[in-house]
C-alpha positions, 0 to 999 in steps of 0.5 A: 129423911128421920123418918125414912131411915127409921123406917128402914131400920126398923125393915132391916131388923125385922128382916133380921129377925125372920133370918133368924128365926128360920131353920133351913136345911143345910144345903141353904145355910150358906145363903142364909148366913150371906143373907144374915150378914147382909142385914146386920151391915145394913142395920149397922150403916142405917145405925150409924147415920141415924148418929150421925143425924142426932149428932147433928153431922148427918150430910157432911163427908166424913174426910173433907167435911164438905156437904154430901149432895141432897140428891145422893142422900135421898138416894143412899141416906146412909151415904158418909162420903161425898162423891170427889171423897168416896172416889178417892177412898180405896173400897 
């Protein structure tokens, strides 16, 4: 799982920097910055679980500290909810 989100860490931020990077015309800057936003949240949750494994907290619930299922951590790595929990949470 270590592996696999340093992985996708170090995708986002390379993905980011091409964003950057690139000068489009003005007519896709739109898209562009949509793209850019995109990457750094994708960055920023891949981040925050990669503390959360450090920290030794990674696959418990952030709200009821309830083990998040495997399966749904092999699916989505950087999941903080369980699945009752992120239900129950307004978006």
């Amino acid at each position: 799982m270590l592996t696999r989100l340093e992985e996708q860490y170090e995708a986002h931020t390379e993905r980011l920097g091409r964003l950057m990077a690139r000068h489009g015309a003005r007519r896709t800057a739109i898209y562009e910055f949509a793209e850019i936003s995109s990457c750094r949240k994708a960055i920023a949750e891949t981040a925050r679980a990669l503390q959360r494994m450090a920290e030794r907290d990674f696959g418990r619930c952030g709200h009821c500290t309830a083990d998040i299922p495997i399966e749904r951590l092999r699916v989505r790595p950087d999941s903080r909810y369980c699945p009752r929990c992120e239900q129950a949470i307004p978006a």
